[in-house]
C-alpha positions in Angstrom: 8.5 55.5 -78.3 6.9 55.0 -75.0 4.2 52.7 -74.0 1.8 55.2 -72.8 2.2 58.0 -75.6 -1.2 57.7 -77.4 -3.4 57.1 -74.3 -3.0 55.2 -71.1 -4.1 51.8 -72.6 -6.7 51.4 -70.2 -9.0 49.2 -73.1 -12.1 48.0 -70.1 -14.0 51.7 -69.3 -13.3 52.2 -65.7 -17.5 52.2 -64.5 -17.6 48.8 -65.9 -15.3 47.6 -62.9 -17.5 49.3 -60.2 -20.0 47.4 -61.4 -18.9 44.7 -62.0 -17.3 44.3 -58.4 -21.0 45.5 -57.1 -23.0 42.8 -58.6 -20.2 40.6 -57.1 -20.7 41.8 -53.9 -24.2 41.2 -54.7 -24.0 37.3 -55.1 -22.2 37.0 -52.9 -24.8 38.3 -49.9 -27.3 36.3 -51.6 -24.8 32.8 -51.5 -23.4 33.7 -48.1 -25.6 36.5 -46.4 -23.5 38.4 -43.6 -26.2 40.4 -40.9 -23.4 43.3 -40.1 -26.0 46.2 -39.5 -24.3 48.7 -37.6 -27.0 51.8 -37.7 -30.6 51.6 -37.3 -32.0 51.1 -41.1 -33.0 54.6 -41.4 -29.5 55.7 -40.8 -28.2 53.7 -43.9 -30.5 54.6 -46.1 -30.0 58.0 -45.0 -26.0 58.2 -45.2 -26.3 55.9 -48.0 -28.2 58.2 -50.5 -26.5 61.2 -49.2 -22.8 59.7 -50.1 -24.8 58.3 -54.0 -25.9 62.0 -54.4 -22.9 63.6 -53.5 -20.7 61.3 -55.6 -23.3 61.4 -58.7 -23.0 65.4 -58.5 -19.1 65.4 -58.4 -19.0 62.9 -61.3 -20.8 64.5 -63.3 -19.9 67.8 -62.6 -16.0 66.2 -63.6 -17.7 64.7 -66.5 -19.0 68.6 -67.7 -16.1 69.9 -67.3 -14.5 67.6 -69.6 -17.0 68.3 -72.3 -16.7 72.0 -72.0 -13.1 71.4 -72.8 -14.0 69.5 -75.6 -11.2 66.6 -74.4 -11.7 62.8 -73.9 -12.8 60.9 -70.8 -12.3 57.5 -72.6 -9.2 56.1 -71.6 -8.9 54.7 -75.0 -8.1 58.1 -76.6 -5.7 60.7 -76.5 -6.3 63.6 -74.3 -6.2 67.1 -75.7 -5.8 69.1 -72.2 -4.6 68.3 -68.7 -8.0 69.0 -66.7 -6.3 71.3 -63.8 -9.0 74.0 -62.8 -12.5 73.5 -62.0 -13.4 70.3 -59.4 -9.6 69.5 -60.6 -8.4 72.3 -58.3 -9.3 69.7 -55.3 -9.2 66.3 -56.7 -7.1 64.3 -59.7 -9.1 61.8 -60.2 -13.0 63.2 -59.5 -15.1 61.1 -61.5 -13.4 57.8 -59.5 -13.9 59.8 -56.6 -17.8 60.0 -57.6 -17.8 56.3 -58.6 -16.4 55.4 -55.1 -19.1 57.4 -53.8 -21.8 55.4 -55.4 -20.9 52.4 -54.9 -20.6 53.0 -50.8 -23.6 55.2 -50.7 -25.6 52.1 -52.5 -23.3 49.7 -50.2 -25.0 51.0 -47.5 -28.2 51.9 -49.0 -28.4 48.4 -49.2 -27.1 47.4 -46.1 -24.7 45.2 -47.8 -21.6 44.2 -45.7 -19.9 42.3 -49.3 -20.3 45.0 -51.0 -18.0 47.0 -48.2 -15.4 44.2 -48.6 -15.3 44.0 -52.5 -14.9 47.7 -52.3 -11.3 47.0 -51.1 -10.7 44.6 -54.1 -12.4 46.9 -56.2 -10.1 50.1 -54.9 -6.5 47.6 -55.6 -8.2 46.9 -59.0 -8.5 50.9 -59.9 -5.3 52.1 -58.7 -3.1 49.5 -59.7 -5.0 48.7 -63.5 -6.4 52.5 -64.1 -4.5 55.1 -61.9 -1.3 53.9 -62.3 -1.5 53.8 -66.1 -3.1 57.0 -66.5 -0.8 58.8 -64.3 2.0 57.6 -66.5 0.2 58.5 -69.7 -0.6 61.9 -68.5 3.0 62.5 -67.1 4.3 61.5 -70.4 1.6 63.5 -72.4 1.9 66.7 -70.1 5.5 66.6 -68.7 5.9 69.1 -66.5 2.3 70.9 -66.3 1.6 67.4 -65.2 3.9 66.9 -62.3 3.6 70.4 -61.1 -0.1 69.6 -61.0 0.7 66.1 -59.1 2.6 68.6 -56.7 -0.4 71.0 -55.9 -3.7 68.2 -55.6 -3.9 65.0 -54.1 -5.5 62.0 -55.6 -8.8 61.6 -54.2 -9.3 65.1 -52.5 -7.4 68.3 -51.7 -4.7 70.4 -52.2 -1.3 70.3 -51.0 
């Protein structure tokens, strides 16, 4: 039996990391403040809570879609159907794709240069610990569907 055949033994719910890594970045402008302001502040804030918004309406419309389907979004539980129309058409992993989103809109919302540097820790965290495991799980759950799917949408955004 494999190691991924009941669910993709991902046991820490992915948001946690995000912010986790956030409040991170957080201590650490507060311990060692960085004054890396590229854009006048009104710029920030305005990029900023246009990339929160966008990713908090992709998330969640990933997050409906999974409830209409009546499957699992806990990556301690089986999943009942491959998620492959819908926001799925363009991304395989939308609700990261939101949380990445977030965190950089906020980021800059914030004006928060550690925040822009943990978010490369934080990226190496979710695709080695997360992605990689649920890819696995849901090649081995899905077989073929799966890999055809793998074929037709990339990972963060569009189609091939």
């Amino acid at each position: 039996m494999s190691k991924y055949s009941d669910h993709p033994h991902i046991y820490i719910p992915p948001p946690t990391f995000f912010i986790l890594f956030f409040i991170i970045g957080l201590i650490l402008k507060k311990m060692y403040p960085l004054h890396c302001q590229m854009l006048p502040e009104a710029a920030h804030k305005a990029i900023g809570g246009t990339l929160f918004v966008a990713g908090g309406i992709i998330g969640l419309v990933a997050l409906i879609q999974f409830l209409k389907a009546k499957t699992t979004f806990s990556t301690f539980h089986a999943a009942s159907a491959l998620q492959t129309e819908g926001i799925y058409k363009y991304s395989r992993n939308p609700m990261y794709l939101g949380l990445f989103l977030c965190y950089i809109g906020l980021s800059l919302w914030m004006i928060s240069p550690w925040n822009i540097v943990m978010l490369i820790l934080l990226y190496l965290t979710v695709r080695a610990y997360i992605i990689h495991r649920e890819e696995k799980y849901l090649e081995e759950q899905f077989g073929a569907s799966y890999l055809e799917y793998k074929k037709k949408v990339r990972r963060w955004f569009g189609r091939k």
